[in-house]
Phi, psi and omega in degrees: 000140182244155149201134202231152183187237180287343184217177190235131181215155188226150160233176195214032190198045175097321200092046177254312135246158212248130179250110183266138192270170169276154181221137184296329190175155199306151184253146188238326197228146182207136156209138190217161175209139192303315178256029168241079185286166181088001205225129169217128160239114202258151176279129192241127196306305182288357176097128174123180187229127155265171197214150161179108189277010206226348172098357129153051135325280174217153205234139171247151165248146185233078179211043163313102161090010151274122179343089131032125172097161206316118204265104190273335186218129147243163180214163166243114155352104187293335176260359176226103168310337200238054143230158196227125167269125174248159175225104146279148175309125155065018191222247172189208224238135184268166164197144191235117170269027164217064130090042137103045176293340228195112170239156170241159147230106191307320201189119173306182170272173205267178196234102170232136170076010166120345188236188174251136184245163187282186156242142215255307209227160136221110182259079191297125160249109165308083189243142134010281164279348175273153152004107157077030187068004202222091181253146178254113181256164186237131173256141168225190190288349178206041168096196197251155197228208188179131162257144171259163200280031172259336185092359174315317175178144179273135166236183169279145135324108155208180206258196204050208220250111189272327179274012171276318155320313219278275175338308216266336171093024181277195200194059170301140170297160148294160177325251186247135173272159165306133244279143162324096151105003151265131177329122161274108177264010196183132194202133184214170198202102203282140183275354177289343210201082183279000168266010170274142151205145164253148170225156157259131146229186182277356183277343206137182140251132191247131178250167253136089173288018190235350191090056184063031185262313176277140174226125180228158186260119174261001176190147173261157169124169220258078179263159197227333191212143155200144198197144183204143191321143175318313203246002179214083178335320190280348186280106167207180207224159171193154210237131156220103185082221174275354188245137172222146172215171192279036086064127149257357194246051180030057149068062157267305176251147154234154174220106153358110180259160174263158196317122182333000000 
């Protein structure tokens, strides 16, 4: 478990104790992936992506020909490890194929509710239907949206065969969505289940065994941060405020872990 801010601290033992790391600059965005251990890449409040290969040892930045400004969402590629999504503020959505040696820009922000929203969360899903098996979803301020990795268009999560939508422009709501109009701040996706997914919002954490289309709610409160094991759908850990806490049971139960 990582958890970051001005500083960095990792446990390796449940989040029962905390061991603390270096941290390049305050951090906003984590991304990490199972077959690169040892590899962290933080999102940085002053801009730019650090790198750090060493398990937060020592940190490099990497953002040759990346935007300016605050990186609010990482993602790691669920199937390319060494590709990387970034979201800056007030800019779209970035993408680096050699480990941020090198940025493009994949996609503008999406267009909701009358604007342009920033993206606040990012998340690679491997599904069926998207482009090459690989849609990227995004929480924004008013909520969640979705790209197939060709970059064509953010549409909404909806159910049946999304990319025949996607061609045809029709746009069905999902079964039940995620609440109207609160900020999605968090967003995760098990690489064991890819169709599970979690969100923080400030109403909670809410889950989705379909790849968002169905949402049920498991717990209140002002979550701000979530993330849950590689290899084990039901394990997660989430921040609400100063307190976080752990669920093993796919957020039916939780218990308060101690302070980082």
């Amino acid at each position: 478990m990582l958890i970051a801010g001005s500083t960095m601290s990792r446990s390796d033992d449940g989040g029962k104790t905390w061991t603390g790391l270096s941290a390049p600059a305050n951090i906003i965005s984590l991304a990490t992936h199972p077959e690169r251990p040892g590899r962290i890449a933080s999102g940085l409040a002053s801009g730019g992506v650090a790198f750090s290969d060493d398990g937060g040892r020592t940190w490099e930045t990497r953002s040759t020909g990346l935007v300016k400004g605050e990186v609010s969402g990482l993602a790691v590629a669920a199937s390319q490890p060494d590709m990387i999504y970034a979201s800056v503020e007030g800019d779209g959505l970035w993408k680096s194929e050699d480990v941020g040696k090198s940025w493009s820009l994949a996609m503008d922000r999406p267009w909701l509710e009358g604007s342009e929203q920033d993206v606040m969360a990012l998340v690679s899903v491997e599904l069926e239907t998207g482009m090459g098996g690989i849609w990227i979803y995004a929480g924004t301020p008013v909520g969640l949206t979705r790209v197939p990795d060709c970059f064509c268009r953010w549409q909404d999560v909806q159910p049946g065969d999304a990319m025949d939508a996607l061609v045809s422009g029709d746009a069905p709501p999902s079964v039940s969505p995620l609440p109207q109009g609160e900020p999605l701040r968090a967003l995760t996706s098990a690489l064991s289940s890819p169709e599970t997914l979690y969100a923080g919002l400030p109403s909670g954490i809410w889950m989705s065994r379909d790849g968002g289309v169905v949402w049920s709610h498991l717990t209140k409160g002002d979550a701000s941060a979530v993330a849950v094991h590689p290899t084990d759908e039901n394990y997660l850990i989430a921040a609400f405020g100063d307190i976080t806490k752990l669920s093993r049971d796919g957020g039916a139960t939780w218990s308060a872990l101690p302070a980082a």
